[in-house]
C-alpha positions as a LaTeX table, in Angstrom:
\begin{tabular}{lrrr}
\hline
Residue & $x$ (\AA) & $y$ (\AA) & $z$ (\AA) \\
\hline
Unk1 & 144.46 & 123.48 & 0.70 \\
Unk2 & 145.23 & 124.67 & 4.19 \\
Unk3 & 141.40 & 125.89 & 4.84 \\
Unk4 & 140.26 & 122.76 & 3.71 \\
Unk5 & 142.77 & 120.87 & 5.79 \\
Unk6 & 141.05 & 122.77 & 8.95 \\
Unk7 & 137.57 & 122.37 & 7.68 \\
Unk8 & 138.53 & 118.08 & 7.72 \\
Unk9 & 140.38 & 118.33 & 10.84 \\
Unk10 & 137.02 & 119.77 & 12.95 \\
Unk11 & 134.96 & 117.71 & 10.87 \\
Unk12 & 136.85 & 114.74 & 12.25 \\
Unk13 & 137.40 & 115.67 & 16.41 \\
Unk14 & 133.47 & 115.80 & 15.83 \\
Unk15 & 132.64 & 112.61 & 14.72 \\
Unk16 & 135.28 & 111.02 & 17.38 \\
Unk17 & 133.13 & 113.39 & 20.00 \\
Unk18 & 130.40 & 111.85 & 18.45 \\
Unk19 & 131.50 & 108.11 & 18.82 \\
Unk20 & 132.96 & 108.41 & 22.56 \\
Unk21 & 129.19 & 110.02 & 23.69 \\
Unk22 & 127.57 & 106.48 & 21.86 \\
Unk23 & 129.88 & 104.50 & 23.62 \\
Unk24 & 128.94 & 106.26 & 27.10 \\
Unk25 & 124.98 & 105.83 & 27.57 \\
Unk26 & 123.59 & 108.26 & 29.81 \\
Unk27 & 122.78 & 107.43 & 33.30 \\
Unk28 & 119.68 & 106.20 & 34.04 \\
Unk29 & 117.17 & 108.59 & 35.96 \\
Unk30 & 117.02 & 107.70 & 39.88 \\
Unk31 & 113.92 & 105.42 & 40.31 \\
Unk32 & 111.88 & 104.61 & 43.50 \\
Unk33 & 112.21 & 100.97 & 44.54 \\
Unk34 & 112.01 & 98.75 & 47.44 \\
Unk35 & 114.59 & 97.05 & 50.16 \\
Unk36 & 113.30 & 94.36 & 52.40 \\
Unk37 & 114.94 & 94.85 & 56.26 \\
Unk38 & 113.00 & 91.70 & 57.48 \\
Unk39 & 111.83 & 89.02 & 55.82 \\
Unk40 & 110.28 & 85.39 & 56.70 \\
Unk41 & 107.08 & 87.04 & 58.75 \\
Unk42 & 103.58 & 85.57 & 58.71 \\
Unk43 & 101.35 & 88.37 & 57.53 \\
Unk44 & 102.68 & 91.40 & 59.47 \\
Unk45 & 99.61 & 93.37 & 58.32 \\
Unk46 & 100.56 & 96.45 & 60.94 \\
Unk47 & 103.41 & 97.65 & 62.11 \\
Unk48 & 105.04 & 100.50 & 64.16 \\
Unk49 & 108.59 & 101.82 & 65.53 \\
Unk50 & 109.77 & 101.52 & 68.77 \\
Unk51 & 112.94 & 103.27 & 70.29 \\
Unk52 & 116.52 & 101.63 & 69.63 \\
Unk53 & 115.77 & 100.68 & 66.31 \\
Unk54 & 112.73 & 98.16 & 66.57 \\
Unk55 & 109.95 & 97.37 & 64.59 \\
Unk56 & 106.68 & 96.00 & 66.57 \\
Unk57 & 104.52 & 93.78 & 64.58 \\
Unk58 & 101.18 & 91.75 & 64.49 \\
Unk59 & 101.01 & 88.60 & 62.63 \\
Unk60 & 97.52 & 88.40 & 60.90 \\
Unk61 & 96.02 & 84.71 & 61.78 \\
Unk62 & 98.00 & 83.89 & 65.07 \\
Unk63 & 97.47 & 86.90 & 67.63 \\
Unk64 & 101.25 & 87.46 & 68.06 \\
Unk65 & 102.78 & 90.60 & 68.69 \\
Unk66 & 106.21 & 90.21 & 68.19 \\
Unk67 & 109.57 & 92.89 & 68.10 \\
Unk68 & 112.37 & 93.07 & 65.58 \\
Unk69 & 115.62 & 94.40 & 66.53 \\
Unk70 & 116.80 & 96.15 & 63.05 \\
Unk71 & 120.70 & 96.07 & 64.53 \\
Unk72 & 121.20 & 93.09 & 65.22 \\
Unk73 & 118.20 & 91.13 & 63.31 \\
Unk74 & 117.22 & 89.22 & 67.01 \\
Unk75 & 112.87 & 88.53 & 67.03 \\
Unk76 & 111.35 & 87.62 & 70.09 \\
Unk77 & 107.29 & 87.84 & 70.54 \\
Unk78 & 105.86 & 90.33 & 73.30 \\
Unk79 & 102.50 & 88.48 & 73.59 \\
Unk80 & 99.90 & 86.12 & 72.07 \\
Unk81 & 96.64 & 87.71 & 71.85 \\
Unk82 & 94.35 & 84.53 & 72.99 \\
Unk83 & 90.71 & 83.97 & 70.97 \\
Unk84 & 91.90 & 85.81 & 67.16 \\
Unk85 & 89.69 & 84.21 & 64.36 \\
Unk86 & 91.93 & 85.70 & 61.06 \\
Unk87 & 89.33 & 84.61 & 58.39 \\
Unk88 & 89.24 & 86.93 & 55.84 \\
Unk89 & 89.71 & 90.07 & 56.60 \\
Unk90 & 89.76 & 89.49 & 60.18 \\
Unk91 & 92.54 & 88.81 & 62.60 \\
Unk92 & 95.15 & 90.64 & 64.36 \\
Unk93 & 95.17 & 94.06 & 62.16 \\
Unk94 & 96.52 & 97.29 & 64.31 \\
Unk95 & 99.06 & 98.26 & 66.63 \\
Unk96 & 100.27 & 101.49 & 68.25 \\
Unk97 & 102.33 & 102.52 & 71.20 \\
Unk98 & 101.41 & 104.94 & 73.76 \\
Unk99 & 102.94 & 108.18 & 72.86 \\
Unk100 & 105.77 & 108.40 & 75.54 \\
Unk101 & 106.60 & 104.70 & 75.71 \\
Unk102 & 108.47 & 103.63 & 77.52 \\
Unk103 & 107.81 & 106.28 & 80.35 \\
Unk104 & 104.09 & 105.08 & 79.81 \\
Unk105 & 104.49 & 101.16 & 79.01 \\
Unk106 & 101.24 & 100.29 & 77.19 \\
Unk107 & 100.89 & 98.72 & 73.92 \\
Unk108 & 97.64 & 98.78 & 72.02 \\
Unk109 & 96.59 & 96.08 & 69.71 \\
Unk110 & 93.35 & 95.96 & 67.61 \\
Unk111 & 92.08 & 91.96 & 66.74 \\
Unk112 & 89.35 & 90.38 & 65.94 \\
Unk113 & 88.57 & 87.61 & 68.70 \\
Unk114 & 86.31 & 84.98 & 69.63 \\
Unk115 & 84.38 & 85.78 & 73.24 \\
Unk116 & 81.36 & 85.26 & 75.59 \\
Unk117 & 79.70 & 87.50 & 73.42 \\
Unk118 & 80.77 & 86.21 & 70.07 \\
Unk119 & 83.12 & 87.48 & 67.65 \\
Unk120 & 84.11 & 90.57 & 68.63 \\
Unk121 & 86.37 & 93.99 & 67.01 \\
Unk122 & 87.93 & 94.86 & 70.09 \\
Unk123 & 91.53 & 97.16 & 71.15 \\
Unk124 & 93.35 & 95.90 & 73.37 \\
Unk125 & 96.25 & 97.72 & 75.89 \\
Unk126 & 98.66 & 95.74 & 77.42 \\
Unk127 & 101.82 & 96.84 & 79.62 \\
Unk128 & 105.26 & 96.14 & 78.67 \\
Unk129 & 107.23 & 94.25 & 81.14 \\
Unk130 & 110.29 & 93.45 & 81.10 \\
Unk131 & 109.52 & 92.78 & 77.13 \\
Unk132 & 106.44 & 90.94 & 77.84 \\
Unk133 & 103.00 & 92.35 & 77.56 \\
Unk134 & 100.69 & 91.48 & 80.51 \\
Unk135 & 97.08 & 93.25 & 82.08 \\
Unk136 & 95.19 & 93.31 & 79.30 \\
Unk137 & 92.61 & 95.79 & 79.15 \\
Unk138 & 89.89 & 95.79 & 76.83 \\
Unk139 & 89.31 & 99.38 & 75.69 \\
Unk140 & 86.69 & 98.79 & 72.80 \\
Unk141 & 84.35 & 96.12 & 72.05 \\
Unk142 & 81.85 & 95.76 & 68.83 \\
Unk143 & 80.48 & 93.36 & 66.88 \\
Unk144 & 82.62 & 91.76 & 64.19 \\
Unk145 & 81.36 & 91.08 & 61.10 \\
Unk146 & 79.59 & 88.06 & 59.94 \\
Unk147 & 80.81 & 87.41 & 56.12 \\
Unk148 & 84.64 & 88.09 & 58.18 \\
Unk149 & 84.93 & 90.98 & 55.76 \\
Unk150 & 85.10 & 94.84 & 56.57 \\
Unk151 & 86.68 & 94.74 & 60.26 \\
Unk152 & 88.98 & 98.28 & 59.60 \\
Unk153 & 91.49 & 97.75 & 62.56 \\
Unk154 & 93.97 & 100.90 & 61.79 \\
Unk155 & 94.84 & 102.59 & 65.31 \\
Unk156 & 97.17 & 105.55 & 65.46 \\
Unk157 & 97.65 & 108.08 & 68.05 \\
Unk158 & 97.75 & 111.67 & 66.43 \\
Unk159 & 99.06 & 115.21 & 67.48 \\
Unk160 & 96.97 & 115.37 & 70.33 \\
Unk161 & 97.83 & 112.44 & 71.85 \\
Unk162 & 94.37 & 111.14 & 71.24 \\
Unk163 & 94.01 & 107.20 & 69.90 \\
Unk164 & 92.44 & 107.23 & 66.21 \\
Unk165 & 90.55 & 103.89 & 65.36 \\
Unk166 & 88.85 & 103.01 & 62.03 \\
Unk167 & 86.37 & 99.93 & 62.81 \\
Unk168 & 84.58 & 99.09 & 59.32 \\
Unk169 & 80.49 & 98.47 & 58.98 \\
Unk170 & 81.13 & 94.74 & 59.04 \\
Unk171 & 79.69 & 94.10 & 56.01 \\
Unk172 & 76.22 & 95.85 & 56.94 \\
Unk173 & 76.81 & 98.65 & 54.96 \\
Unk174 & 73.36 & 100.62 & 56.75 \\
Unk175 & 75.99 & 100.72 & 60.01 \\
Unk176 & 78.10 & 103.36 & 58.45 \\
Unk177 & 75.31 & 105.98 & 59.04 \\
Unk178 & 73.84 & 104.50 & 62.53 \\
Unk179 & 75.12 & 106.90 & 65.45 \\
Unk180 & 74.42 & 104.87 & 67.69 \\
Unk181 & 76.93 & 102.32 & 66.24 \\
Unk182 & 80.73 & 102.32 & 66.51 \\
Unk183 & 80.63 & 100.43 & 63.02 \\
Unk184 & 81.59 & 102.31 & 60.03 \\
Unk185 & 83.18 & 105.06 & 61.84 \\
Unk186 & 86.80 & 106.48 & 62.70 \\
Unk187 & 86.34 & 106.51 & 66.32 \\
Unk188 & 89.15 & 108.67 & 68.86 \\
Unk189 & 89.62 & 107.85 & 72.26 \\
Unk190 & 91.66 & 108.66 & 75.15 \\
Unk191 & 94.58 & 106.87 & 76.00 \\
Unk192 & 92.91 & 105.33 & 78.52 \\
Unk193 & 89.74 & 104.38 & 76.49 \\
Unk194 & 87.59 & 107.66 & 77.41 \\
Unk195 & 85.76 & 110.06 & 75.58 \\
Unk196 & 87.67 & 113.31 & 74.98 \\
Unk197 & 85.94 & 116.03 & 75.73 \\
Unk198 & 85.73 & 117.78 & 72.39 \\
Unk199 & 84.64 & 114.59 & 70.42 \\
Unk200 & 81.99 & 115.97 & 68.12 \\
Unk201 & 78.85 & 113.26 & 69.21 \\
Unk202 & 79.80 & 112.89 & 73.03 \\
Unk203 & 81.11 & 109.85 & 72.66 \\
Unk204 & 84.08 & 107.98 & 70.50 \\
Unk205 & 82.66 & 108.57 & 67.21 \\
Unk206 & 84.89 & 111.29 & 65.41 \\
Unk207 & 83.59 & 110.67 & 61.51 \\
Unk208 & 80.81 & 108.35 & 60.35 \\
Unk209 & 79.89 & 107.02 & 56.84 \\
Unk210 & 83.05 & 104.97 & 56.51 \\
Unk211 & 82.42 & 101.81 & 54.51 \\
Unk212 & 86.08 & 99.55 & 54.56 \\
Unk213 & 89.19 & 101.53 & 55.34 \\
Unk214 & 92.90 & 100.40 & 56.49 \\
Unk215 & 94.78 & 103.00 & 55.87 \\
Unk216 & 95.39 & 106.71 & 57.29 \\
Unk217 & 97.77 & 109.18 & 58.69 \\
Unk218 & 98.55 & 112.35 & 60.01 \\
Unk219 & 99.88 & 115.27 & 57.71 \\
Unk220 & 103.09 & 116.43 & 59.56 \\
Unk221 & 102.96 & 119.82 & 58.61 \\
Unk222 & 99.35 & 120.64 & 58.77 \\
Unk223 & 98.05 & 117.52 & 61.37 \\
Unk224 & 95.31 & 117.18 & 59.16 \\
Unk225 & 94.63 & 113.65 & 58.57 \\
Unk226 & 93.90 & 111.67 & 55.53 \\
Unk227 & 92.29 & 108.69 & 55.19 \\
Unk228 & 92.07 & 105.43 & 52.27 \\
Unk229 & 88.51 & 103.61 & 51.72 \\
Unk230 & 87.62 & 100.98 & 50.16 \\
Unk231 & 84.65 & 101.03 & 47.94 \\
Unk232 & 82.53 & 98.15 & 46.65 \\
Unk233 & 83.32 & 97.23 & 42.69 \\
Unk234 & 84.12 & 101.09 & 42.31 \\
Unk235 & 85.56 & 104.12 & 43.37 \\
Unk236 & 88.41 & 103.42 & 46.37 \\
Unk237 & 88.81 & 106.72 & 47.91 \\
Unk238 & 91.08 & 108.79 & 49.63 \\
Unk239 & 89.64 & 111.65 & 51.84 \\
Unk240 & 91.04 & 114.32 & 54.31 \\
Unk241 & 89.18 & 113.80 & 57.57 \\
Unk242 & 87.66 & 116.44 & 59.62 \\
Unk243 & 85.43 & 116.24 & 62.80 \\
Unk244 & 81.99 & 115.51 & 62.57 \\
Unk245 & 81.86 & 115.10 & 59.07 \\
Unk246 & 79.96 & 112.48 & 57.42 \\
Unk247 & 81.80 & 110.43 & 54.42 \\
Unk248 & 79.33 & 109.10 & 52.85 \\
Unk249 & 78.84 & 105.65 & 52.66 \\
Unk250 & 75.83 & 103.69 & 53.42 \\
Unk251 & 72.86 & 101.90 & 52.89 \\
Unk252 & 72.36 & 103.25 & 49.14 \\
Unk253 & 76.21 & 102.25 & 48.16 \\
Unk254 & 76.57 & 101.10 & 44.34 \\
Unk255 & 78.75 & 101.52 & 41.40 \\
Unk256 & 76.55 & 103.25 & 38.60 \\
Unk257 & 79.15 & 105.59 & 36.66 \\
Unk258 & 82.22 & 107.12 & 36.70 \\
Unk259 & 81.30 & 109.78 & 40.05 \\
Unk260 & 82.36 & 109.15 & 43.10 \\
Unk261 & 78.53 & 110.50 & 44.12 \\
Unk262 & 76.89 & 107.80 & 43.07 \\
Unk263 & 78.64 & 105.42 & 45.68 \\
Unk264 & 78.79 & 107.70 & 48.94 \\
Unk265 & 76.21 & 110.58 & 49.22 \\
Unk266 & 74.05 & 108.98 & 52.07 \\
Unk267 & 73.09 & 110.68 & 55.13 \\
Unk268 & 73.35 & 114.68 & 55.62 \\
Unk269 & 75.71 & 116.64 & 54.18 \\
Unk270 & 77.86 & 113.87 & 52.86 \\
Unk271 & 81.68 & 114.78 & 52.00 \\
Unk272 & 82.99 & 113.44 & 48.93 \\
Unk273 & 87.10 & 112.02 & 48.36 \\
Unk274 & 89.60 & 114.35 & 47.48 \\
Unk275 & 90.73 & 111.46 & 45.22 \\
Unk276 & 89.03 & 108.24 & 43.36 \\
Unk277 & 89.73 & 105.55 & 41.71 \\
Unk278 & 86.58 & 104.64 & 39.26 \\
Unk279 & 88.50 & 101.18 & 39.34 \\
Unk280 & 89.41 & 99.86 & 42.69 \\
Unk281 & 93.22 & 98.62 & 43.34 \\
Unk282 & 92.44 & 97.99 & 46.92 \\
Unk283 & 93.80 & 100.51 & 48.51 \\
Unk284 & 95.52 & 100.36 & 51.62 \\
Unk285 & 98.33 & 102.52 & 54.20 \\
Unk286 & 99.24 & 105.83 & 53.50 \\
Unk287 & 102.16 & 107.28 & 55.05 \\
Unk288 & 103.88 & 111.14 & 54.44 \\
Unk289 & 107.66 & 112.40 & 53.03 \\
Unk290 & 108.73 & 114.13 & 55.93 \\
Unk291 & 112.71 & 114.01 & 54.89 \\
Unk292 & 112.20 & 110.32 & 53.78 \\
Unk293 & 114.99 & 110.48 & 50.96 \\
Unk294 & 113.33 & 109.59 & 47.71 \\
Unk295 & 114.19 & 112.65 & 45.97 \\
Unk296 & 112.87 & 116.79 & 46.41 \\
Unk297 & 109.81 & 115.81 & 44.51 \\
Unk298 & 108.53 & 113.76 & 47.25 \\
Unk299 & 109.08 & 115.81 & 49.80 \\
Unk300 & 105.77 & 116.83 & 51.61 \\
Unk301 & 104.22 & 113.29 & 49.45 \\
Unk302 & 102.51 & 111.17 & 50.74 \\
Unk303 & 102.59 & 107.14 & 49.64 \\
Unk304 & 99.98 & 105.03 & 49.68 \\
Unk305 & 99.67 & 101.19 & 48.67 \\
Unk306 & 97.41 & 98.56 & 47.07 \\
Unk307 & 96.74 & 95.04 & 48.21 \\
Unk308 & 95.35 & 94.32 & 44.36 \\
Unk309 & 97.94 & 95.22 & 42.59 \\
Unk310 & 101.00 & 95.96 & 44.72 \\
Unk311 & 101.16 & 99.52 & 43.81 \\
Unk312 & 102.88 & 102.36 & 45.40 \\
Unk313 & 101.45 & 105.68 & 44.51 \\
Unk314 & 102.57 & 109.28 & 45.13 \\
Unk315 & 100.06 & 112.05 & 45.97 \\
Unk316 & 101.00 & 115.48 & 45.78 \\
Unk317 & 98.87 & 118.44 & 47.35 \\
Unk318 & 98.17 & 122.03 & 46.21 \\
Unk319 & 99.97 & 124.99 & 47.92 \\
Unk320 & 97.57 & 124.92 & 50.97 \\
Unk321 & 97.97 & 120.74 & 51.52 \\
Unk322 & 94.18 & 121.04 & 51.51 \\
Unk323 & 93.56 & 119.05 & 48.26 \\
Unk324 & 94.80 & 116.84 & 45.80 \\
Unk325 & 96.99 & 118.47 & 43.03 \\
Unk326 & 98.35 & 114.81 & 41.11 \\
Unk327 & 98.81 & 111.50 & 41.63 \\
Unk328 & 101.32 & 108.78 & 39.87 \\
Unk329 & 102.23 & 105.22 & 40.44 \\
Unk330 & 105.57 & 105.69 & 41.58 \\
Unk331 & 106.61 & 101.61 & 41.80 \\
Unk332 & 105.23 & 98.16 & 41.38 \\
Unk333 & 105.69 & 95.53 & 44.43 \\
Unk334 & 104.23 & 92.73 & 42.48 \\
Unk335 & 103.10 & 91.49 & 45.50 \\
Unk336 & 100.13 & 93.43 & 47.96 \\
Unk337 & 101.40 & 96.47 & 49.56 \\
Unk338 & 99.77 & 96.92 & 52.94 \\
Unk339 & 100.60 & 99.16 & 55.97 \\
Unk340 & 103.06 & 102.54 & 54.97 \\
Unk341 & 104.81 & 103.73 & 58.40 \\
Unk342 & 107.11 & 106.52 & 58.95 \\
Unk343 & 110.34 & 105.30 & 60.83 \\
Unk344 & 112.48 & 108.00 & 63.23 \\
Unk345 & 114.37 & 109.93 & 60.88 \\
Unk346 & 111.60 & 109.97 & 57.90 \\
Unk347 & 112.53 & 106.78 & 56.30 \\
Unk348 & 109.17 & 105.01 & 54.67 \\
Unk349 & 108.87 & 101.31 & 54.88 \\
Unk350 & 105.88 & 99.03 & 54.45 \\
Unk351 & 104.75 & 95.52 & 55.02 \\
Unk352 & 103.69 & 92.92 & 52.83 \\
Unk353 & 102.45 & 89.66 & 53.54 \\
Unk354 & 106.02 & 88.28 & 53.64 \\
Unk355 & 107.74 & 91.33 & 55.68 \\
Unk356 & 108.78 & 94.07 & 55.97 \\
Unk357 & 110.43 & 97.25 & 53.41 \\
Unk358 & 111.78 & 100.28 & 52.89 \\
Unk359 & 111.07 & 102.64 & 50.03 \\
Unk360 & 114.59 & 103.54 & 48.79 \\
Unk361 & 115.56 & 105.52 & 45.32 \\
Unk362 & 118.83 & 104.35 & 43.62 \\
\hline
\end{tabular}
């Protein structure tokens, strides 16, 4: 009797073990979401970070460049850039600052604007004074595109301290292979406007054969930089960008099967994506994990968006950061994700059409 008695007794401290783990569901695994830090905007479409905590921002359709105090919420505008037609895909679309502001004042501003000369793609600079941006400059000036589609307007400086520009073909998609056209290229520039002296054509082109891009971004650890296209009814792209090289699109662009060659092998030599999507989401910014705090997976990620779909995707790179190892869908805005920017400190946020967020993971 007494061996059974222990036999019953474990049997039971079991099934109460059991019970109490039922009653206690595990905890869920930590999932990337979103935060908004400012909402109410009208279409801040780019963005970038300022010192003492501030966000500068264009609105899409009005021309303003406005600032946004993250400590204490205050939003005051910096300047109205006059002329901006925002049809479509035109409209106020890039902004950077120069890399030592405030030491060297200038903002730069990429819009699409009504002239003289018609409508034009064009980058602004402006100095900061006292808060308010005055002597405009016009740095660049091309030919917008017709159908309002196709415009690019990403600017970023990189490493070098040289400005990076993507202006799209404007709809004409023979531009992307014309050098003698700044349309359908990434172009880099000077500060001041110039051409650098190692630009690979002798003047502001630094890649050609780009069809529709808004999105790219320098790898911190390598400063290689990697680019998002659009393609037409097929294969958005995302490539790693080297000088010189041709990408592709042009004149013979169409969506025939599942390989990314049959939508962007014009021209010599052409360079196909690292990554494809045989059905486009619209992709849009990309922006790297540099100690952004959404877990040691993402760490040396990058995150790119979708303006179809409001997608956030992860990309993760081999050993050498010279290719694409995998790449998952990481969180669902349900609303258009567009520019990714990486705040002081490594924080991600990006902006929707509403405002402005932070990637977070709970």
């Amino acid at each position: 009797m007494k061996r059974w008695t222990i036999h019953l007794s474990a049997i039971l401290v079991g099934l109460m073990l059991a019970l109490v783990g039922l009653g206690a569901p595990a905890a869920a695994a930590p999932t990337i979401h979103a935060r908004q830090v400012v909402g109410g905007l009208n279409q801040p479409v780019a963005f970038t970070f300022g010192p003492g905590r501030t966000i500068w921002y264009v609105e899409k359709t009005t021309g303003e460049v406005r600032v946004h105090d993250l400590d204490t919420d205050a939003d005051r505008r910096f300047v109205r850039v006059g002329g901006v037609n925002g049809d479509g895909e035109r409209g106020t679309l890039g902004i950077a600052l120069h890399p030592t502001f405030p030491e060297r004042p200038f903002v730069y501003v990429y819009a699409t604007r009504s002239t003289a000369d018609g409508l034009r793609n064009q980058i602004l600079r402006y100095r900061n004074e006292h808060g308010h941006g005055t002597g405009r400059t016009i740095l660049l000036s091309t030919v917008a595109s017709s159908g309002s589609a196709h415009n690019g307007g990403r600017i970023l400086f990189g490493p070098d301290d040289r400005l990076y520009a993507i202006v799209g073909d404007a709809t004409d998609s023979s531009n992307a292979q014309d050098l003698n056209e700044n349309r359908g290229k990434i172009l880099r520039l000077t500060p001041g406007g110039g051409v650098p002296s190692d630009n690979p054509f002798g003047d502001r082109i630094w890649v050609y054969g780009i069809r529709n891009s808004f999105g790219f971004a320098f790898d911190p650890q390598t400063d290689a930089l990697w680019e998002t296209e659009n393609g037409p009814e097929c294969n958005d792209e995302v490539n790693r960008i080297v000088g010189g090289d041709n990408y592709g699109w042009g004149p013979n662009e169409t969506c025939g099967g599942s390989s990314p060659a049959n939508t962007n092998q014009d021209g010599p030599d052409p360079v196909l994506p690292e990554l494809f999507y045989e059905n486009t989401i619209g992709i849009t910014g990309i922006a790297f994990c540099e100690g952004c705090g959404l877990g040691h997976r993402s760490e040396g990620a990058a995150f790119s968006g979708a303006v179809n779909n409001g997608d956030v995707t992860r990309i993760l790179f081999n050993d050498q950061r010279s290719a694409i190892a995998s790449h998952s869908v990481v969180y669902h805005h349900g609303g258009s994700t567009l520019s990714f920017e990486v705040a002081p400190g490594g924080r991600i946020y990006f902006s929707d059409f509403d405002g402005i967020n932070r990637l977070v993971r709970n």
